[in-house]
PAROKE-807872 format. One line per field, with one value per residue (C-alpha): x, y, z; residue in three letters; residue number from 1. Coordinates in steps of 0.1 Angstrom, whole numbers, plus 5000, padded with zeros to 4 digits. Example, Ala and Ser with C-alpha at 12.3 -4.5 7.8 and 13.67 -1.06 7.14 Angstrom:
// PAROKE-807872
c1 <- [5123;5137] $
c2 <- [4955;4989] $
c3 <- [5078;5071] $
type <- [ala;ser] $
seq <- [1;2] $
END
This chain:
// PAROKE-807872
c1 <- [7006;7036;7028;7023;7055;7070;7051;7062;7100;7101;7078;7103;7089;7104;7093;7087;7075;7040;7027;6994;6971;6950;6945;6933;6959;6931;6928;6958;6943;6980;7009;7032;7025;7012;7031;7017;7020;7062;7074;7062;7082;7113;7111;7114;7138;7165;7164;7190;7208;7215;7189;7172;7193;7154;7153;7176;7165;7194;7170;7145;7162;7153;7122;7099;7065;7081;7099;7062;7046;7078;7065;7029;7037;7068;7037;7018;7044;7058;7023;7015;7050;7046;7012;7033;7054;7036;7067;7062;7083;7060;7079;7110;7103;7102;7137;7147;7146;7172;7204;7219;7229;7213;7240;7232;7198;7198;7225;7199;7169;7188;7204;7171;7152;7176;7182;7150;7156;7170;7172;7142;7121;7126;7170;7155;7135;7166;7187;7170;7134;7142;7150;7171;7147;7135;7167;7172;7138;7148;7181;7160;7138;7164;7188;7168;7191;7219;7228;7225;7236;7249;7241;7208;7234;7262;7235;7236;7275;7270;7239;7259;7293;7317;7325;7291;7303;7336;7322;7296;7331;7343;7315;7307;7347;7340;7310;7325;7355;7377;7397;7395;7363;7362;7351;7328;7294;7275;7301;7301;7264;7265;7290;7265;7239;7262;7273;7237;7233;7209;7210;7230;7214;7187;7156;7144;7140;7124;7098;7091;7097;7067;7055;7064;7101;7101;7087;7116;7142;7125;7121;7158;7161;7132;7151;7184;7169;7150;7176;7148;7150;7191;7185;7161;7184;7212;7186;7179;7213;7221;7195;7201;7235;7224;7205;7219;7251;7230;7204;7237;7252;7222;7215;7252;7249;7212;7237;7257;7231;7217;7258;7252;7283;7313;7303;7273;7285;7310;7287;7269;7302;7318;7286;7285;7319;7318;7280;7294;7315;7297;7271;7290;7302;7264;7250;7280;7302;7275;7239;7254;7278;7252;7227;7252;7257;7221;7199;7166;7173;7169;7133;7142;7168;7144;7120;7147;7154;7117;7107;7135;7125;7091;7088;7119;7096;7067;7083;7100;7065;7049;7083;7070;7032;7046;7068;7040;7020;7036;7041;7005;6997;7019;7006;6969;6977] $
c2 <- [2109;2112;2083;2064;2069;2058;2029;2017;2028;2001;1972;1959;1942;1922;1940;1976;1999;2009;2039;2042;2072;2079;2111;2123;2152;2172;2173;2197;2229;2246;2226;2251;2248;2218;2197;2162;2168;2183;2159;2131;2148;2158;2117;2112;2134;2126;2093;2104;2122;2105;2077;2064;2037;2016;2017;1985;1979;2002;2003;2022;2053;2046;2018;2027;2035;2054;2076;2077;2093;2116;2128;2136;2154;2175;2185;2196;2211;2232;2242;2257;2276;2291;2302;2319;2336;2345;2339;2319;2318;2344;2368;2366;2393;2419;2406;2406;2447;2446;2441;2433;2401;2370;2372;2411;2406;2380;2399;2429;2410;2388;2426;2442;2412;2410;2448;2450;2426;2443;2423;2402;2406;2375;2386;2419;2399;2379;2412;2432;2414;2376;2357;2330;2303;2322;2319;2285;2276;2291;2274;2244;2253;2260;2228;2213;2228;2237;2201;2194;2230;2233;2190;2201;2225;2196;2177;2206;2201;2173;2190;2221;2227;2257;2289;2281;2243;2262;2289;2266;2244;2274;2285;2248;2246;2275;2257;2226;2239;2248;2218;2220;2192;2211;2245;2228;2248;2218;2210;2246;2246;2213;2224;2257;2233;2212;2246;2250;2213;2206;2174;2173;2148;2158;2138;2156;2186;2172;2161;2196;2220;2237;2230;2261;2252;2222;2235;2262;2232;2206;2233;2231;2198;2204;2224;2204;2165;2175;2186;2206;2227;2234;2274;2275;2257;2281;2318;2302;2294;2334;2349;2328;2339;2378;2377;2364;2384;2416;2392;2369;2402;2409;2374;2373;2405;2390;2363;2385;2406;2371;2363;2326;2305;2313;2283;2303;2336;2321;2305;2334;2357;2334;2339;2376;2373;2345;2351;2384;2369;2342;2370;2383;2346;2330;2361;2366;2342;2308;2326;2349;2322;2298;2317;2328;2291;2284;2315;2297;2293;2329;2328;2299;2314;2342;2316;2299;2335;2348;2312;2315;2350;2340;2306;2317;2345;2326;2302;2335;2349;2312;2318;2348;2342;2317;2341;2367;2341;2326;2358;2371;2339;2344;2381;2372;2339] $
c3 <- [5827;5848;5872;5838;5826;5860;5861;5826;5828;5866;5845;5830;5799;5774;5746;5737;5766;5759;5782;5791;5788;5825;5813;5776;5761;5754;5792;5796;5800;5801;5791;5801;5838;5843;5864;5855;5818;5822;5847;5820;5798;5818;5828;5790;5783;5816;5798;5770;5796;5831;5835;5864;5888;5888;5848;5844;5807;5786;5756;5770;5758;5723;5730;5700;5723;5746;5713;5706;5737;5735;5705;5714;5747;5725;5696;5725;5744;5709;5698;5735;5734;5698;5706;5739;5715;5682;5664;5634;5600;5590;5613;5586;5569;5598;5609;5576;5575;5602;5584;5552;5558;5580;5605;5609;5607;5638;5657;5655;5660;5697;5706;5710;5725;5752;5757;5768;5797;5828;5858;5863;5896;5909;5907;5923;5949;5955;5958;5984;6000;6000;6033;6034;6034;5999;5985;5996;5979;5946;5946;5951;5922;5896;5907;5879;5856;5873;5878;5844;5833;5799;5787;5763;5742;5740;5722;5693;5686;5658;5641;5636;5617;5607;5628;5651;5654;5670;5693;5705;5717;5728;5756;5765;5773;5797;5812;5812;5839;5810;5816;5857;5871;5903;5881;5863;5865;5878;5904;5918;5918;5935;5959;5967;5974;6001;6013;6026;6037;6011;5988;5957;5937;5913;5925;5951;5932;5902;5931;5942;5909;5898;5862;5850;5862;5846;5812;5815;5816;5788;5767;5766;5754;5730;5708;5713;5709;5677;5644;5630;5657;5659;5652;5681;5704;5696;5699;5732;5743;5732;5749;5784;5782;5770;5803;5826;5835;5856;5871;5885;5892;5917;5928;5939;5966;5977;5986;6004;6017;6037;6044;6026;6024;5999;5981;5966;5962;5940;5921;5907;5908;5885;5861;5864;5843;5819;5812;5798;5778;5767;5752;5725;5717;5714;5698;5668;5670;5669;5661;5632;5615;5623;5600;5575;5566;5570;5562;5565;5603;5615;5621;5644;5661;5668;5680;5704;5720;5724;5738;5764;5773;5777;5795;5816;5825;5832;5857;5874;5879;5892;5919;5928;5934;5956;5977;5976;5988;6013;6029;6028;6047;6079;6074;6079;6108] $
type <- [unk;unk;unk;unk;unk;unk;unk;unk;unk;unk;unk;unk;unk;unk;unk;unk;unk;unk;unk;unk;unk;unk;unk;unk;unk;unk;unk;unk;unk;unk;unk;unk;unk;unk;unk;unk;unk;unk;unk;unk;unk;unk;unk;unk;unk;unk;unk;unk;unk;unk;unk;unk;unk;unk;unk;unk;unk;unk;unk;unk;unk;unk;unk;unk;unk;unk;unk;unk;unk;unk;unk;unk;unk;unk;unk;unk;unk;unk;unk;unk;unk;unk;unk;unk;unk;unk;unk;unk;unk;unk;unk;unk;unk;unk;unk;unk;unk;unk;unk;unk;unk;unk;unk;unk;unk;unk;unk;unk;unk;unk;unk;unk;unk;unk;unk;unk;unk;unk;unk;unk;unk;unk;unk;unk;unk;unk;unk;unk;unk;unk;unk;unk;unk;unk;unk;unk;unk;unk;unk;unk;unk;unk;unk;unk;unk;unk;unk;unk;unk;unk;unk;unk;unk;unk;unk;unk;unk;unk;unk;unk;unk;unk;unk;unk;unk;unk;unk;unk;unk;unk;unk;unk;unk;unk;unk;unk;unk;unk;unk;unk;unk;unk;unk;unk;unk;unk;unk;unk;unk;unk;unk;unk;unk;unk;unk;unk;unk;unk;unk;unk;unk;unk;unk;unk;unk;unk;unk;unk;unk;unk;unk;unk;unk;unk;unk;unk;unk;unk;unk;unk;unk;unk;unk;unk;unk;unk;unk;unk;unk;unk;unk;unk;unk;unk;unk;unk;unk;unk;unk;unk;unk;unk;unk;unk;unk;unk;unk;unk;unk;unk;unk;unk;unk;unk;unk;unk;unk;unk;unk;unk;unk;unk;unk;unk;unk;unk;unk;unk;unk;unk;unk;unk;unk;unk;unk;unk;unk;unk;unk;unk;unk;unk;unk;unk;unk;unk;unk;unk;unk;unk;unk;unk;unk;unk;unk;unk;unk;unk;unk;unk;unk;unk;unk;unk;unk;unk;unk;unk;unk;unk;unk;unk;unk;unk;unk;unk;unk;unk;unk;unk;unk;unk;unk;unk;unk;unk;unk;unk;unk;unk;unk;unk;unk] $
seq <- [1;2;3;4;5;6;7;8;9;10;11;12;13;14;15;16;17;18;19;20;21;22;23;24;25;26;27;28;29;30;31;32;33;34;35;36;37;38;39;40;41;42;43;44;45;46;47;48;49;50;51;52;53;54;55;56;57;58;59;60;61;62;63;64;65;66;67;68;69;70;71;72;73;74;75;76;77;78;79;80;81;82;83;84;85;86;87;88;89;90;91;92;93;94;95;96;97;98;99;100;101;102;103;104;105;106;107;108;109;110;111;112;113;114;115;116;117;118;119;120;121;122;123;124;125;126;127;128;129;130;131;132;133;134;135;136;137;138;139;140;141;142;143;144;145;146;147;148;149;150;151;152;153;154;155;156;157;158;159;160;161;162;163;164;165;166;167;168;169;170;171;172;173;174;175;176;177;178;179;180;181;182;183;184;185;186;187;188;189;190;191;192;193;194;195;196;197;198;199;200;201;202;203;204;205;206;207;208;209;210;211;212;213;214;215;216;217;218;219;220;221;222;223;224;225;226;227;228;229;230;231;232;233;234;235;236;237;238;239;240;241;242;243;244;245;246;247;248;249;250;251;252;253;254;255;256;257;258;259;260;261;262;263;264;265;266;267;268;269;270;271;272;273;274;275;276;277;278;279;280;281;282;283;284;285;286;287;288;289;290;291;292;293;294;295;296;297;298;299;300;301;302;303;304;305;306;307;308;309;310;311;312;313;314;315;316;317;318;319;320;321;322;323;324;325;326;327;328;329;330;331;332;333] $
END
């Protein structure tokens, strides 16, 4: 599927872009890991985001057929990651026991999905066991979204409005440098890359992420390129920031356990602060209002935040079979 979409984007027709089919969707055993059927995606996707140099036709981003194919692979893609979850609006009522009103209720429901993520094993792997080509490879593996960290929210600012329309400013202000280019997240992450004489452009880690890497980063733009989806895109935002301050926090001495450059220790230390922060502001101050104006979005919001816990977790484990792996290899040669 991927090599189709390829193919089609560098054709260059005249008219619309249609994308052929090699390989039936009922074919995809997984979605969720399989790499054929989320780079086709991801390729989609980057082209409302950056584009390709070799796509020279600027209408391809919104070329009917290719809108489409984008569809079928997303229904796919969001049936395999509810059936991940079990959440469905038929969940409501549960969260509904958990406070009086829906911000209280989703503030209750994101506080105890997150508290019961400490720091993940692959952060503990990173921490204490990993060598430095290990840490280099994961770097490698999450430059996917590092260097486009923070675009799939931006995406959510016009389908939202009020108090949630303002936080959401807020955070991506802080991720965005806060006014200063050289702090913006994807610069620093950029600059922790060169740091380690690795490449700072994106392609060469599409070319090498797993499928379960992949699906971790399009499921961001899942829930942020489709309005019905809005609530899901903010629940996931809250509970990537709700997690990710401690596993930073670990990450960040792995880096100075292995003595990497300054370049990527300040990466991560400048996450183990603002993530913090940026907990309390995604969980009350966009999830909560969010809700408050829209009630019928808390079972999505739920959704958002139990799909990020999940498929983050799944592409964390598919790092770590690798390691494990890799290592029982040299072991037994």
């Amino acid at each position: 599927m991927s090599e189709g979409v390829v193919e089609t984007l560098r054709a260059r027709p005249a008219g619309p872009h249609a994308v052929p089919e090699p390989r039936a969707m009922g074919e995809v055993t997984y979605p969720l890991t399989d790499r054929d059927f989320q780079l086709a995606l991801w390729t989609l996707y980057e082209l409302h985001y950056r584009g390709f140099e070799d796509v020279e036709d600027p209408h391809a981003e919104w070329d009917p057929l290719l809108m489409v194919s984008r569809a079928a692979l997303e229904r796919t893609f969001e049936h395999a990651v509810r059936r991940l979850v079990g959440t469905t609006p038929e969940d409501a009522p549960v969260i509904a026991d958990l406070g009086d009103t829906p911000g209280a209720q989703v503030t209750a429901a994101l506080v105890r999905l997150t508290a019961r993520s400490g720091p993940s094993e692959v952060a503990q792997f990173l921490h204490r066991r990993a060598t430095r080509e290990e840490f280099r490879s994961y770097l490698a593996e999450r430059a996917v979204y590092h260097l486009r960290e923070s675009d799939p929210q931006s995406f959510v600012l016009p389908r939202i409005g009020g108090a949630a329309k303002v936080a959401l400013a807020e955070l991506q202000y802080d991720e965005y440098g806060g006014g200063r280019p050289d702090r913006l997240h994807q610069t620093l992450f950029a600059r922790a890359l060169a740091s380690l004489d690795m490449p700072t452009d994106l392609a060469p880690y599409v070319e090498q992420a797993t499928g379960a890497t992949l699906a971790s980063v399009n499921l961001m733009s899942l829930f942020a390129l489709n309005r019905r989806l809005r609530g899901a895109a903010m629940g996931h935002l809250a509970a990537f920031e709700a997690t990710s301050s401690l596993p930073c926090d670990r990450i960040l001495r792995g880096a100075r356990r292995l003595r990497l450059p300054e370049a990527v220790q300040d990466y991560y230390d400048e996450h183990v602060e603002a993530d913090a922060v940026h907990e309390q502001l995604a969980i009350r101050g966009i999830c909560a209002a969010l809700v408050e104006d829209e009630p019928d979005l808390v079972p999505d919001v739920v959704l958002g935040a139990t799909a990020c816990l999940a498929v983050d977790g799944l592409a964390g484990e598919v790092l770590l079979d690798g390691w494990r792996g890799r290592r029982d290899d040299r072991a037994a040669g």
